[in-house]
C-alpha positions in Angstrom: 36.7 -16.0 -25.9 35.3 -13.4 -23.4 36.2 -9.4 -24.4 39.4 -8.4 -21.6 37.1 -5.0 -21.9 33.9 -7.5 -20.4 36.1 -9.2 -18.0 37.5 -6.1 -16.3 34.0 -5.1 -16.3 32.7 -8.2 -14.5 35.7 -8.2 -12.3 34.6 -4.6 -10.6 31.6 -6.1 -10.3 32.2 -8.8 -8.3 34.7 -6.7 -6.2 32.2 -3.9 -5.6 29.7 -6.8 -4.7 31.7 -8.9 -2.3 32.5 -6.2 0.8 34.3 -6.9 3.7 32.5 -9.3 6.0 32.5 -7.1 9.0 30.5 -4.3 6.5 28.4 -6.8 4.7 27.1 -7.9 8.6 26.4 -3.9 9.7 25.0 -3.3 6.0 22.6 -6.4 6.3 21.6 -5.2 10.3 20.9 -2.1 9.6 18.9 -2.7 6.4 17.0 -5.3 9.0 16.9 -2.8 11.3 14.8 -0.4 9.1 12.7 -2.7 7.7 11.5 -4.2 11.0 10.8 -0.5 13.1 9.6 0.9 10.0 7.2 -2.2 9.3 6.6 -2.5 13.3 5.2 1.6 13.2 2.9 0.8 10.2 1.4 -2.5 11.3 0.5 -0.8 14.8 -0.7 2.6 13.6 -3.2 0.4 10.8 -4.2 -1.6 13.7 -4.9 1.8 16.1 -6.5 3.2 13.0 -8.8 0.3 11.8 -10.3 -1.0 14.9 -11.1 3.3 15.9 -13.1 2.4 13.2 -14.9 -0.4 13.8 -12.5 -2.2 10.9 -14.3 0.1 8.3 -11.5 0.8 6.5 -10.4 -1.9 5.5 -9.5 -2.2 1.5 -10.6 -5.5 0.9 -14.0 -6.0 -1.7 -14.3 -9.9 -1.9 -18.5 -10.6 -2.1 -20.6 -12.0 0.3 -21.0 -14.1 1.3 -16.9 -15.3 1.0 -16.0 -12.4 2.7 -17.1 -13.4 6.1 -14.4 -16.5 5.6 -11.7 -14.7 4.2 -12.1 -12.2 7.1 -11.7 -15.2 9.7 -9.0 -16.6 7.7 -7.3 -13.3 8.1 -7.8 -12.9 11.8 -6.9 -16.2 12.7 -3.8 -16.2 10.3 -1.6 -14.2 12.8 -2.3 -15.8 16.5 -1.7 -19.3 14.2 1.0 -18.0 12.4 2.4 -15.8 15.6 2.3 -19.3 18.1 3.7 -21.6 15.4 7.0 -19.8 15.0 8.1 -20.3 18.8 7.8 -24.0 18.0 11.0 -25.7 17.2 10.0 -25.9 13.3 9.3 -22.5 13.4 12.5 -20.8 14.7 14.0 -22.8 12.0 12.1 -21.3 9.5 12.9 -18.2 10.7 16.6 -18.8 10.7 16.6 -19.3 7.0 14.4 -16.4 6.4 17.3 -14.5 6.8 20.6 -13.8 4.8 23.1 -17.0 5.1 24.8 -16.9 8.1 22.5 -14.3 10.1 19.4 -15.9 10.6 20.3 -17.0 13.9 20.8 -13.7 15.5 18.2 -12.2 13.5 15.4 -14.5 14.1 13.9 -11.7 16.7 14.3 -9.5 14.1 12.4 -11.4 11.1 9.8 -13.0 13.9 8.6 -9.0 14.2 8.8 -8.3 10.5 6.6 -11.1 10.0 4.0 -10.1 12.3 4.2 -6.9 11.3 3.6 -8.2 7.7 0.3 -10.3 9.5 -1.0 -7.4 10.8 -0.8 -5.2 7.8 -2.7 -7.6 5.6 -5.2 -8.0 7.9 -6.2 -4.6 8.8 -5.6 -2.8 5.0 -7.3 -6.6 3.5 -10.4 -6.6 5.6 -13.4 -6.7 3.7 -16.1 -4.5 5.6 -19.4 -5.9 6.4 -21.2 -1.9 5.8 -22.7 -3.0 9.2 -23.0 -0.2 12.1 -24.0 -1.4 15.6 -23.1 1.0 17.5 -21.2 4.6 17.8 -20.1 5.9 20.8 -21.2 10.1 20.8 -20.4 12.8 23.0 -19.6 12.0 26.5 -19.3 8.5 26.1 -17.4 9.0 23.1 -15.1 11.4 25.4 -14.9 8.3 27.9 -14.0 5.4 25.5 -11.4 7.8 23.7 -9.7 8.0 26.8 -9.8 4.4 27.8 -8.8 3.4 24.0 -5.7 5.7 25.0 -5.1 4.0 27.7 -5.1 0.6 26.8 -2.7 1.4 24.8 -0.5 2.7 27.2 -0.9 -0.2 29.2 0.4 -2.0 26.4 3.1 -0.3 25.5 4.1 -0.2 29.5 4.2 -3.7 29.5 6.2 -4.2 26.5 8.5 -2.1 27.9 8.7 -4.1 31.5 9.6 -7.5 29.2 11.8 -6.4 27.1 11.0 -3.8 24.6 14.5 -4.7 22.5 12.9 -8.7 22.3 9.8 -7.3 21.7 10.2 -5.2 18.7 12.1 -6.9 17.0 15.3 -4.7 17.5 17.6 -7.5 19.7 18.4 -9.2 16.5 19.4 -6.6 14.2 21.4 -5.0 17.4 23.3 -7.8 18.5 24.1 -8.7 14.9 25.5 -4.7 14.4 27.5 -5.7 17.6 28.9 -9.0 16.6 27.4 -10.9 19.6 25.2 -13.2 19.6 21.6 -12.1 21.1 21.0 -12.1 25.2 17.8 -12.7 25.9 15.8 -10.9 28.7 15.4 -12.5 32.1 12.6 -13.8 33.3 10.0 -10.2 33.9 9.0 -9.8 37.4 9.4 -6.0 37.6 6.9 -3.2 36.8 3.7 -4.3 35.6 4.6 -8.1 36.1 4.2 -7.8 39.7 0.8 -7.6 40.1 0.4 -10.3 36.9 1.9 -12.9 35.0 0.5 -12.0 31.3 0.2 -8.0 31.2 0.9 -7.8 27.7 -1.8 -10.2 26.6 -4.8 -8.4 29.2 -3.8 -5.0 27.7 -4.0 -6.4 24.0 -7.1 -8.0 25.2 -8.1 -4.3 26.3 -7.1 -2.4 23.3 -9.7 -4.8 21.2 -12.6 -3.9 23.7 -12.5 0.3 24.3 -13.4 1.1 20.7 -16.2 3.6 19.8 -17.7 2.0 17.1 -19.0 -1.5 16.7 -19.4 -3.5 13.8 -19.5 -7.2 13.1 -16.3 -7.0 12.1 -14.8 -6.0 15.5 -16.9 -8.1 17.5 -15.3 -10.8 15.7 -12.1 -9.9 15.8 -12.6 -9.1 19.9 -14.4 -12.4 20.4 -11.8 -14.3 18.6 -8.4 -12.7 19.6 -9.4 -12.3 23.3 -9.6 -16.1 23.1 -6.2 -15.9 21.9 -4.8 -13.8 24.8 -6.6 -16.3 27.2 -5.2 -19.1 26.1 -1.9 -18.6 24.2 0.1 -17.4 27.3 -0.4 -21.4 28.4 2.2 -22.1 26.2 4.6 -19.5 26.6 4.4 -20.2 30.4 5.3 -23.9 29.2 8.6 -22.6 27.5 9.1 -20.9 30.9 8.8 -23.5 33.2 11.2 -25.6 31.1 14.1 -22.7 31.0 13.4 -20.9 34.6 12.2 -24.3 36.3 11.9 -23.7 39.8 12.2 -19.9 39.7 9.3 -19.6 37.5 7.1 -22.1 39.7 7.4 -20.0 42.7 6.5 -16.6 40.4 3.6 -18.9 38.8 2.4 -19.3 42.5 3.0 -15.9 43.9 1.0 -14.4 40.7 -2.2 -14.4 39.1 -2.1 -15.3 36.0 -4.1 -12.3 34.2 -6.8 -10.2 36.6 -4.6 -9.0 39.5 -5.6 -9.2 43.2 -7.4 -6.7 44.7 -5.2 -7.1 47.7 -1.2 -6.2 48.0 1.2 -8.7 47.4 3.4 -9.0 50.7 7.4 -7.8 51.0 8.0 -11.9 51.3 5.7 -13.1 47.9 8.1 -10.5 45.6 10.9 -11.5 47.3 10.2 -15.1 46.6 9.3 -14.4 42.5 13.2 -13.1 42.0 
């Protein structure tokens, strides 16, 4: 027979455990909510950091020559990773990541909290090469600061122009706080999609290329994620064409797909992308 004393014991317990639904939901967003900005700030400041460096920083000691593959499993783990988890399959997978009966409308949420968790591993798991190609000094070190800068910039403008809330991770954890379920952004025409269809991807592209020391290590990373830029924004224009249809055609035709024109796009071709 269990002690009354033990019983009343577990009884507060269980009480103290099983809140209210409407606090358990805000308790579980918010908690979400932290854990995907806070892990979003890190994974982009190691990422600004390591490739300043020429991915010199990196903690990782595995020997040569297994280095150079466990350093391209860990840069092509997150485009892989990042692409699969649109998929069908994948959004499930996300949905159970979560707590039971949120993983729905936090799946934005844990998709950033994942990447972010990518990112980290890559950039603090790196295993140098203690190769030096080149160092940017002076004047051209001046010049490639700047353009590092504003690569960045140009990233953050365009996250900002599709959606920063989808973006960051911070639609889930918001609409959950709310009670709603998540609205996603319309289709981006505005700011810097304009003058291009994929500005997020060209500026990542960028970020990779206006560093001021070269290495191995970020030539490889360069080579291989600008090939990711290139071609994974095929397959988000896929998922467009299915849920905009005819609205995103006429964008898709009105638009260059990555390196704007030189020329100004006429009153009646913006017109025609809303």
């Amino acid at each position: 027979m269990i002690d009354p004393r033990i019983q009343r014991a577990k009884t507060l317990i269980d009480d103290a455990l099983a809140a209210p639904p409407g606090v358990r939901r805000k308790a579980v967003a918010l908690i979400a909510g932290v854990l995907c900005h806070s892990m979003f700030a890190a994974a982009i400041l190691s990422m600004i950091y390591a490739m300043f460096y020429g991915l010199t920083t990196g903690l990782g000691r595995v020997p040569h020559p297994w280095s150079y593959l466990v350093n391209i499993i860990l840069v092509v783990q997150f485009p892989v990773a990042h692409s699969l988890l649109l998929t069908a399959p994948g959004r499930g997978l996300l949905a159970r990541l979560a707590p039971a009966g949120y993983g729905s409308s936090l799946s934005t949420t844990s998709y950033a909290i994942v990447a972010s968790l990518q990112l980290l591993t890559l950039f603090w798991l790196w295993t140098p090469s203690g190769t030096t190609w080149w160092r940017a000094e002076g004047t051209a070190l001046l010049l490639i600061c700047f353009a590092y800068l504003g690569a960045w910039l140009l990233l953050i403008k365009a996250i900002f122009d599709a959606g920063v809330e989808l973006q960051s991770g911070a639609l889930g954890w918001l609409s959950l706080l709310a009670n709603k379920s998540p609205k996603f952004p319309d289709l981006p025409t505005l700011g810097l999609f304009r003058f291009l269809r994929q500005p997020i991807y060209l500026a990542f592209a960028l970020t990779l290329w206006t560093v001021p020391l070269w290495t191995p290590d970020q030539m490889l990373l360069a080579v291989l994620w600008t090939g990711y830029c290139v071609v994974a924004p095929l397959l988000k224009e896929r998922r467009y064409a299915n849920q905009f249809g005819q609205r995103f055609r006429s964008y898709q035709q009105s638009t260059p797909y990555m390196i704007p024109r030189v020329a100004k796009r006429s009153h009646r071709d913006v017109e025609h992308a809303k």
